[in-house]
C-alpha positions as CSV (number, residue, x, y, z in Angstrom):
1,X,-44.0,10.6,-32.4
2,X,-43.4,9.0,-29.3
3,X,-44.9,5.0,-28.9
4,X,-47.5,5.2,-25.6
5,X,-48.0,1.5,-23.9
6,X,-50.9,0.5,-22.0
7,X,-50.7,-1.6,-19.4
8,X,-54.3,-2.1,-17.0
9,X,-56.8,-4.4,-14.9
10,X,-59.5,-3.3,-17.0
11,X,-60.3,-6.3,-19.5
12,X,-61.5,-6.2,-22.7
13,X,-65.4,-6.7,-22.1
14,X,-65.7,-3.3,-21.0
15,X,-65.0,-0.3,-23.3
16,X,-62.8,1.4,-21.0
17,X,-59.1,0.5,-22.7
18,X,-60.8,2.2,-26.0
19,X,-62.1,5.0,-24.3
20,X,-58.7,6.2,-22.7
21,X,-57.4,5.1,-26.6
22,X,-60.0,7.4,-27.7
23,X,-58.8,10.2,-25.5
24,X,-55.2,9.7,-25.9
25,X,-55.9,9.9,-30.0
26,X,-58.3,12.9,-29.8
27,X,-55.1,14.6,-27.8
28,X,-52.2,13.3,-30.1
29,X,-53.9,11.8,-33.3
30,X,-49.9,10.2,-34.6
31,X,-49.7,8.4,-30.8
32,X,-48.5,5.2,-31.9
33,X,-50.2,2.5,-28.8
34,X,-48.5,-0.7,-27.7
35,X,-51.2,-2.6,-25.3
36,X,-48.6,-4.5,-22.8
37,X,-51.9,-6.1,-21.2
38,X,-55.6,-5.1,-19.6
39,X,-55.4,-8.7,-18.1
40,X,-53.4,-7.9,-14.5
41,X,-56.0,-9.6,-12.3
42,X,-58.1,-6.4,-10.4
43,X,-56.3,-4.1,-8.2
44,X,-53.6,-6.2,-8.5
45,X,-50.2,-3.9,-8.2
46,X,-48.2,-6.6,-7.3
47,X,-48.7,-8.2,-10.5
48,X,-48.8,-4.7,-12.4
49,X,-45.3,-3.9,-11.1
50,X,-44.2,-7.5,-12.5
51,X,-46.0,-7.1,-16.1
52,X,-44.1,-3.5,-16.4
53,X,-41.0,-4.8,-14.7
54,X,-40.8,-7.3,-17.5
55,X,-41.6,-5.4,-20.6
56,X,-40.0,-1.9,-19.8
57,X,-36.5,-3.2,-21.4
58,X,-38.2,-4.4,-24.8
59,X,-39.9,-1.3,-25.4
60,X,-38.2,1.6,-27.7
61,X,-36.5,4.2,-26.0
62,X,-38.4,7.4,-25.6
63,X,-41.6,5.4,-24.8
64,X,-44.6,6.6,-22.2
65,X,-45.5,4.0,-20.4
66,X,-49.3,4.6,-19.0
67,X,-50.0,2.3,-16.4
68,X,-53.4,2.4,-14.8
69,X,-53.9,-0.6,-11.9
70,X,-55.5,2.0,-9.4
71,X,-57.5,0.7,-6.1
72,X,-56.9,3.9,-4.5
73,X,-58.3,5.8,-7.2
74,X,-60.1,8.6,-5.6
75,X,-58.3,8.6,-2.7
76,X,-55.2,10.7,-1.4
77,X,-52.7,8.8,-3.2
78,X,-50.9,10.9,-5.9
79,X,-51.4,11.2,-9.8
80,X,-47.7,10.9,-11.1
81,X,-45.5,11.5,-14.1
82,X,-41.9,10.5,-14.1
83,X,-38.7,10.5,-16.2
84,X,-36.4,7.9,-16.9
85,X,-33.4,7.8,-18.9
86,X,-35.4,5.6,-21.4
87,X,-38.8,7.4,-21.5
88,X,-41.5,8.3,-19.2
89,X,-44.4,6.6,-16.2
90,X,-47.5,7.9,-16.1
91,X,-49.9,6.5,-13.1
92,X,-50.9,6.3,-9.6
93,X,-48.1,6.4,-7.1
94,X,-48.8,3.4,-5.1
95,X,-45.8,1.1,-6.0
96,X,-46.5,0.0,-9.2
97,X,-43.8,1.9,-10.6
98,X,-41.1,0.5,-8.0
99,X,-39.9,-2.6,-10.4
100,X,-38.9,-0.4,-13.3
101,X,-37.5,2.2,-10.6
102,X,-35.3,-0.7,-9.1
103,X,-33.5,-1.0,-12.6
104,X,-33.9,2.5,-14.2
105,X,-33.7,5.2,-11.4
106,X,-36.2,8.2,-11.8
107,X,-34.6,11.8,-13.3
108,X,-37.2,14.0,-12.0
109,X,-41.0,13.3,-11.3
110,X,-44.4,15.7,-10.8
111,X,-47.7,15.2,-9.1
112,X,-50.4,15.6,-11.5
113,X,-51.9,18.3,-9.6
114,X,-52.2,21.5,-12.9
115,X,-56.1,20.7,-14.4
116,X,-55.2,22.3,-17.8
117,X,-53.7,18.8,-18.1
118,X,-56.5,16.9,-17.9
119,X,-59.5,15.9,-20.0
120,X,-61.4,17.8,-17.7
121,X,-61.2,20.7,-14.5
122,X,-63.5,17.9,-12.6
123,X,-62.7,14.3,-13.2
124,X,-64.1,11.2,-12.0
125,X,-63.5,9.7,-8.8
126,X,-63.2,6.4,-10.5
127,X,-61.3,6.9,-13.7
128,X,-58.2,8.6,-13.5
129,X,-57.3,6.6,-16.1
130,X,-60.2,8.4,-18.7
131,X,-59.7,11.9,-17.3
132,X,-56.0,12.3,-15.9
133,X,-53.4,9.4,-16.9
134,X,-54.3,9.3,-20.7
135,X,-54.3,13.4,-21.5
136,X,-51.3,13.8,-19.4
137,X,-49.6,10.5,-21.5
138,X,-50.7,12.1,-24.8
139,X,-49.6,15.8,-24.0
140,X,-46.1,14.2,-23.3
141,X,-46.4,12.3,-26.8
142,X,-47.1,16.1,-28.5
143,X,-43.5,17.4,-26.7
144,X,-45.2,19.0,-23.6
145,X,-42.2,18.8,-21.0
146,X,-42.8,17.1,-17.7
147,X,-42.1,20.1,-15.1
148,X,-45.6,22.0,-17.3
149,X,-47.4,19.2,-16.1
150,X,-47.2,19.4,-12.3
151,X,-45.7,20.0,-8.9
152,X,-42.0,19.0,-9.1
153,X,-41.8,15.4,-6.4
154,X,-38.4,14.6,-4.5
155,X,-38.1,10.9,-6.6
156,X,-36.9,10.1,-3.3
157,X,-40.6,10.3,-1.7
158,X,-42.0,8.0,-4.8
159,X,-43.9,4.6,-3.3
160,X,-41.8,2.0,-3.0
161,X,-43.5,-1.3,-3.2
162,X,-40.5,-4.3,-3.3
163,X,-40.9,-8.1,-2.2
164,X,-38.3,-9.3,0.2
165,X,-34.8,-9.6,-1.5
166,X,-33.6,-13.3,-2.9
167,X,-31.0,-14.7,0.0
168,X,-27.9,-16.5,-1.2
169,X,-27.3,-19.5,1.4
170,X,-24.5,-21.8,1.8
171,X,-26.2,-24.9,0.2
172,X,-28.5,-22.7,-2.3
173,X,-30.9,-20.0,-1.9
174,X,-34.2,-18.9,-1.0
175,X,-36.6,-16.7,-2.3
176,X,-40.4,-16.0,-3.2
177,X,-43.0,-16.6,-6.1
178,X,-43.4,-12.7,-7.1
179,X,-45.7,-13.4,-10.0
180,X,-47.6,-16.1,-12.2
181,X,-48.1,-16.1,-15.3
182,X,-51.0,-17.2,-17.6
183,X,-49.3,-20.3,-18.2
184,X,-49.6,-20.8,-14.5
185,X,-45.8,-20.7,-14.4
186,X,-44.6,-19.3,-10.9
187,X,-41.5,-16.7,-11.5
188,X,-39.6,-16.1,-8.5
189,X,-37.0,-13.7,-7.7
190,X,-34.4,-15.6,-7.7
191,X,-31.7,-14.3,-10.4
192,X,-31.2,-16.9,-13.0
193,X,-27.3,-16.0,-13.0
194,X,-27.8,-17.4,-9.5
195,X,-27.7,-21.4,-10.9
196,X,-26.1,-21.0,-14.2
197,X,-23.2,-23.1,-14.2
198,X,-24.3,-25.3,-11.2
199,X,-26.5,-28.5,-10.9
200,X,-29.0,-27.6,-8.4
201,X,-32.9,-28.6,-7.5
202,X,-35.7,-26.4,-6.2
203,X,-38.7,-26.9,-3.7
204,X,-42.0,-25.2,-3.2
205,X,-44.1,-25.5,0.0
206,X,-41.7,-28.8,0.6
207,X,-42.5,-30.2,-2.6
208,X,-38.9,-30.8,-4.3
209,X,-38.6,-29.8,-8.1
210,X,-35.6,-31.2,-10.4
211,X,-34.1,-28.6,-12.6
212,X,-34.2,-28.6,-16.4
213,X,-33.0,-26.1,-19.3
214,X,-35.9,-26.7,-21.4
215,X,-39.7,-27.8,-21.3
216,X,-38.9,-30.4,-23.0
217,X,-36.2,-32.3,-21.1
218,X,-39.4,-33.1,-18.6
219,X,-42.2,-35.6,-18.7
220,X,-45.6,-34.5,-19.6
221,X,-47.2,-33.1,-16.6
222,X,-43.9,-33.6,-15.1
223,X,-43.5,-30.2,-12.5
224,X,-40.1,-28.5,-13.3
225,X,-37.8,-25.5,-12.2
226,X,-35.9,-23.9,-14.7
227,X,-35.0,-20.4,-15.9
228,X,-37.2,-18.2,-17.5
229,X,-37.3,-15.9,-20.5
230,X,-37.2,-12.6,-18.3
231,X,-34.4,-14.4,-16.5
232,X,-35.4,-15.5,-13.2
233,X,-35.9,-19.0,-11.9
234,X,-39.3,-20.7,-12.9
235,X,-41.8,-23.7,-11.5
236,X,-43.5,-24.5,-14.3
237,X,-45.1,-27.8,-14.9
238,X,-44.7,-29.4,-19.2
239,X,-47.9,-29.4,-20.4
240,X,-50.2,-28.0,-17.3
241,X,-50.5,-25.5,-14.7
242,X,-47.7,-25.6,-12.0
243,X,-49.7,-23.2,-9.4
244,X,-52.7,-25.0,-9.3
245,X,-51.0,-28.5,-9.4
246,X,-48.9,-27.5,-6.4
247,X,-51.5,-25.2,-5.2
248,X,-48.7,-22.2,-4.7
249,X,-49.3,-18.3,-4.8
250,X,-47.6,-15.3,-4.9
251,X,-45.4,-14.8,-1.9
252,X,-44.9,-18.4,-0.9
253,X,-41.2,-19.3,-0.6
254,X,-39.0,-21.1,-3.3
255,X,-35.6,-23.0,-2.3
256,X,-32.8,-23.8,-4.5
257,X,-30.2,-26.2,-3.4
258,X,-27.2,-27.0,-4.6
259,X,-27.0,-30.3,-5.7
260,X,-23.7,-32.4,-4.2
């Protein structure tokens, strides 16, 4: 039986992660569920794109990955299913998909459109998640194929949702915070291949940053830049919270230079 991860905005006050669990099991008791997170801050797709970006490669092959981080829930925006050559996406179609679509291109994809499908013939405006994403996740766990499910989509058509590419410069690069983490680390999209090999330093809103392998190379409280675990270059501060000690966000520029 296939593994189905979770991945949401919804917390874990509220009882909606166990109700689409519930549904998903009453569908496909053997489901076997990974929960990725239901910490992406709300209506953040940004940071949903990064989260599933991140753990797509670490997941076994064969895997549906149910995403649900959906402020246009109710709205025009399509229910999806898609194929890739290592498993499935099931969600809205409103970017949050693009990261994983940037590395693993879609096979084939269908709007969620055939009611037989879902929990019920009349679902909620407001929780796709309950009534849509998690029977459709669950009926591809018990074999159903994807083209049953809905209206074949040109995977051409999906939303694309993508920060500005990294730039390679003569003295360095440039690129952007695309996520932070709960560490208050700030993971850019700068490759990490991009520095290997060279001694270089970063900055963030003008504030410069000397590079380090490790944590502990710096000083405690000691703001650093270095390459992360998912393989992109890091601010991250030993012992503290980088963003809020620089006071940066997502989207604000990050330059590497090349040390002489």
């Amino acid at each position: 039986m296939p593994f189905i991860s979770l991945l949401t905005d919804f917390g874990l006050q509220d009882p909606y992660v166990g109700i689409m669990k519930g549904v998903i099991h009453t569908l496909s008791p053997q489901a076997q569920l990974i929960d990725l997170s239901h910490g992406i801050p709300p209506q953040d797709v940004a940071a949903a794109r990064f989260a599933l970006m991140t753990a797509y490669p670490y997941l076994p092959s064969g895997t549906i990955h149910l995403a649900v981080v959906d402020p246009g829930v109710g709205s025009s925006r399509r229910a999806v299913a898609i194929q890739t050559e290592t498993g499935f996406l099931v969600g809205p179609d409103n970017g949050l998909f693009s990261g994983v679509l940037a590395q693993t291109p879609a096979l084939a994809a269908v709007e969620l459109n055939r009611p037989r499908y879902w929990r019920t013939p009349s679902p909620s405006r407001t929780f796709h998640g309950r009534d849509i994403f998690a029977p459709v996740a669950a009926h591809l766990a018990n074999g159903i194929p994807l083209a049953e499910l809905g209206d074949p989509l040109d995977v051409a058509e999906l939303t694309r949702w993508e920060w500005p590419p990294p730039q390679m410069e003569t003295n360095g690069c440039r690129g952007l915070v695309q996520a932070i983490d709960h560490f208050g680390n700030g993971i850019t999209n700068l490759p990490g291949q991009w520095v290997e090999g060279r001694s270089w330093s970063a900055s963030v809103k003008g504030i410069p940053v000397r590079s380090v392998a490790t944590f502990a190379e710096g000083e405690v409280g000691e703001v650093l830049a270095l390459v992360g675990s998912s393989g992109w270059v890091e601010i991250a501060q030993n012992r503290g919270n980088a963003s809020r000690t620089l006071d940066f966000k997502v989207g604000d520029e990050v330059r590497v230079q090349w040390d002489s």
